[in-house]
PDB file of N, CA, C and O in Angstrom:
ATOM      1  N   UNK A   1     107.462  93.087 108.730  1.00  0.00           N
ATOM      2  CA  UNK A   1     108.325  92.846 107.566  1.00  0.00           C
ATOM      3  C   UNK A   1     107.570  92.045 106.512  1.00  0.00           C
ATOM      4  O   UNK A   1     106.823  91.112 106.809  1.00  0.00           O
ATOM      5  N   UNK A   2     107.798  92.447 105.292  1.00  0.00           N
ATOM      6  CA  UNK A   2     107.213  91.766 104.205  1.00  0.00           C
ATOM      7  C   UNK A   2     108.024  91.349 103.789  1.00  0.00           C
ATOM      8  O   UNK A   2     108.976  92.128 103.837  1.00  0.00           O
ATOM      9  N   UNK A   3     108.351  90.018 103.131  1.00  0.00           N
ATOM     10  CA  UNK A   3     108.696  89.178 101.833  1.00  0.00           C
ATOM     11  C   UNK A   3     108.524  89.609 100.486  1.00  0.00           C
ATOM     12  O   UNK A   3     107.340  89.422 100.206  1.00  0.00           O
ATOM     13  N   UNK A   4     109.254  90.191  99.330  1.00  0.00           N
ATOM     14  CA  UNK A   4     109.176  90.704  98.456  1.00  0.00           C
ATOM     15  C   UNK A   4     109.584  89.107  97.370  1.00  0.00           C
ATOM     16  O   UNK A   4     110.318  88.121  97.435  1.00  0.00           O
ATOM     17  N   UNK A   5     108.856  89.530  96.714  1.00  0.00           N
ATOM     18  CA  UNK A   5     109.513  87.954  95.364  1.00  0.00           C
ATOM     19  C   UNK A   5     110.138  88.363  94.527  1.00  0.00           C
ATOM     20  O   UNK A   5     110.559  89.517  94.602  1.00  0.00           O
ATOM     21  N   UNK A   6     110.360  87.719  93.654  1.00  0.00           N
ATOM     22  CA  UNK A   6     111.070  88.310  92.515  1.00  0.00           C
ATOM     23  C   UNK A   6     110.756  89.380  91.474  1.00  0.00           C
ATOM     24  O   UNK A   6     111.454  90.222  90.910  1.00  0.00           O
ATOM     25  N   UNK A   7     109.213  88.994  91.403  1.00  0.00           N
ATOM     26  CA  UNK A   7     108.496  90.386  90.753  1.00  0.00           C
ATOM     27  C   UNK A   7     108.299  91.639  91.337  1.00  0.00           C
ATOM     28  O   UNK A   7     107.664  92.551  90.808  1.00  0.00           O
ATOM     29  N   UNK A   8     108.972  91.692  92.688  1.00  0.00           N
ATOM     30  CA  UNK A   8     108.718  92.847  93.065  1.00  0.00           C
ATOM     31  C   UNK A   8     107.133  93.412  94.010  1.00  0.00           C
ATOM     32  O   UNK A   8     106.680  94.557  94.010  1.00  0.00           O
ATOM     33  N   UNK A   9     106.614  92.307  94.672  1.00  0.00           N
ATOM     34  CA  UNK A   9     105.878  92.070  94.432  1.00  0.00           C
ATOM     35  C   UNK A   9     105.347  91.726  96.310  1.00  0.00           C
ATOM     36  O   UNK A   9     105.978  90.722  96.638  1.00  0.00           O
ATOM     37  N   UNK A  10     104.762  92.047  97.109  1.00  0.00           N
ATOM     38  CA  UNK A  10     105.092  91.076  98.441  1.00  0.00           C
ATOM     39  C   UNK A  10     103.839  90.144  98.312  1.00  0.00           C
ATOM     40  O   UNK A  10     102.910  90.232  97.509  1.00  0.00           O
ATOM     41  N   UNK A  11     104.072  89.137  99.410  1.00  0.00           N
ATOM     42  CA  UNK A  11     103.463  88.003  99.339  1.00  0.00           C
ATOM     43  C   UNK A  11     101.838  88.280  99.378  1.00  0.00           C
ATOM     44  O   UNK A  11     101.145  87.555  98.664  1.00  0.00           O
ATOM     45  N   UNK A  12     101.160  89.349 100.220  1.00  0.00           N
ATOM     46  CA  UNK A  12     100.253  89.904 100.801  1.00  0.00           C
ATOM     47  C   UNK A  12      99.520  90.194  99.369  1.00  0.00           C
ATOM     48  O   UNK A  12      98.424  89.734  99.048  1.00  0.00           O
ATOM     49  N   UNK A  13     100.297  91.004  98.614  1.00  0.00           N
ATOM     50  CA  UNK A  13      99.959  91.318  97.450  1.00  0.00           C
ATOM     51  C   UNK A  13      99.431  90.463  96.355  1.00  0.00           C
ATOM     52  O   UNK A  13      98.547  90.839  95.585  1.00  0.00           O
ATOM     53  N   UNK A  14     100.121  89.064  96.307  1.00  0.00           N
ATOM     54  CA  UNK A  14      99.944  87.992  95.593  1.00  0.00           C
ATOM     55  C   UNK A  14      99.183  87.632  95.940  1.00  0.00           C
ATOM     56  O   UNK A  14      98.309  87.511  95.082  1.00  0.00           O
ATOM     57  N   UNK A  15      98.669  87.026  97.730  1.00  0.00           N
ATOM     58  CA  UNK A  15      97.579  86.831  97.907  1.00  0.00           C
ATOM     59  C   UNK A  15      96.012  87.224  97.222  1.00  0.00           C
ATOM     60  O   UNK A  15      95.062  86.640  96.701  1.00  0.00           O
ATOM     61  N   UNK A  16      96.422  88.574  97.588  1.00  0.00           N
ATOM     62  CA  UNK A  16      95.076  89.560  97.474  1.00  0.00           C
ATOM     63  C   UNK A  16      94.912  89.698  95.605  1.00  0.00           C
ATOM     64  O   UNK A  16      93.879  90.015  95.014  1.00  0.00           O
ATOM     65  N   UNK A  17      95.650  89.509  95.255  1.00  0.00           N
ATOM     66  CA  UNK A  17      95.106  89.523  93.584  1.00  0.00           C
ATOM     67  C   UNK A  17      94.801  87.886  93.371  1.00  0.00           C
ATOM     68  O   UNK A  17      93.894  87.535  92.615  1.00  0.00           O
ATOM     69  N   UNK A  18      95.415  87.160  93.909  1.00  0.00           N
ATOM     70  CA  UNK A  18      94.999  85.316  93.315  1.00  0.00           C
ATOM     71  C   UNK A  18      93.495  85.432  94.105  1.00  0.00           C
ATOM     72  O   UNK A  18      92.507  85.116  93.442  1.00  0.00           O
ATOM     73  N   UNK A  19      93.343  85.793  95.238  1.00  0.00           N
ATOM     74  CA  UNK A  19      91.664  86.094  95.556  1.00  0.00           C
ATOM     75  C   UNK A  19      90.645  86.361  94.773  1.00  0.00           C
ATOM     76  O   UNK A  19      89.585  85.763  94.588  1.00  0.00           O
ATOM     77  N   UNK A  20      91.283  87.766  94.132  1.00  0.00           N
ATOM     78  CA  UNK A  20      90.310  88.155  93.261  1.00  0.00           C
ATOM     79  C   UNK A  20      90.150  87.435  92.364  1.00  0.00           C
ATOM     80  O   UNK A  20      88.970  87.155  92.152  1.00  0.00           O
ATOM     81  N   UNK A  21      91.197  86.800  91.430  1.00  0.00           N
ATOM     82  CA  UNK A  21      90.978  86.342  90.420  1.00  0.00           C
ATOM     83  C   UNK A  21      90.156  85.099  90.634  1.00  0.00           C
ATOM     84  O   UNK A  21      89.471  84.704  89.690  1.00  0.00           O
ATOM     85  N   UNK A  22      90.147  84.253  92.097  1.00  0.00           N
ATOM     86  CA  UNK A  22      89.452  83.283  92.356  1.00  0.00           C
ATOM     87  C   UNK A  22      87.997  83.432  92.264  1.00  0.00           C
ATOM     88  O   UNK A  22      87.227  82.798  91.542  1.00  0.00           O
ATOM     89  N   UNK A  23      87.575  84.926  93.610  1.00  0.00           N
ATOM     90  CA  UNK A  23      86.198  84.996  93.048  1.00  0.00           C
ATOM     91  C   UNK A  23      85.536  85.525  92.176  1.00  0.00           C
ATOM     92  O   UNK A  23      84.325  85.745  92.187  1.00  0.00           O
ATOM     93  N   UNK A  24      86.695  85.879  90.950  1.00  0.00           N
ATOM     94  CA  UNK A  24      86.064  86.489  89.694  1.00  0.00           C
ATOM     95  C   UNK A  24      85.592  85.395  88.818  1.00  0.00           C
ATOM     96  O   UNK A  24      84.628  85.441  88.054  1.00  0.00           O
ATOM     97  N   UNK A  25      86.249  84.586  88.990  1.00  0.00           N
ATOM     98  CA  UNK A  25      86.591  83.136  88.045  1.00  0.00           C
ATOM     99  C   UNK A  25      85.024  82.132  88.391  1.00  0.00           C
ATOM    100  O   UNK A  25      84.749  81.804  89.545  1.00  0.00           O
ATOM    101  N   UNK A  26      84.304  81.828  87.423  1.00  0.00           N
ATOM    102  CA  UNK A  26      83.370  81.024  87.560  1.00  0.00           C
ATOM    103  C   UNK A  26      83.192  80.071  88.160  1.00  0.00           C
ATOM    104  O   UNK A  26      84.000  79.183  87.888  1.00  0.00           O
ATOM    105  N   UNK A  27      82.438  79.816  88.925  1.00  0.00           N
ATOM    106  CA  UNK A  27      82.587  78.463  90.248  1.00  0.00           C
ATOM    107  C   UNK A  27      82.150  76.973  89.263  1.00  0.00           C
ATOM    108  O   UNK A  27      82.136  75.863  89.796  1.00  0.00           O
TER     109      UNK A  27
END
């Protein structure tokens, strides 16, 4: 079972894009 948020969105999902944006993002 997934957790969906308000955007429609599941948690797994949020994860995996704030990742990217982490190791896109300049250290």
């Amino acid at each position: 079972m997934t957790s969906v948020t308000l955007l429609g969105k599941s948690i797994d999902d949020l994860i995996k894009e704030g990742r990217e944006q982490l190791s896109s993002m300049p250290v």
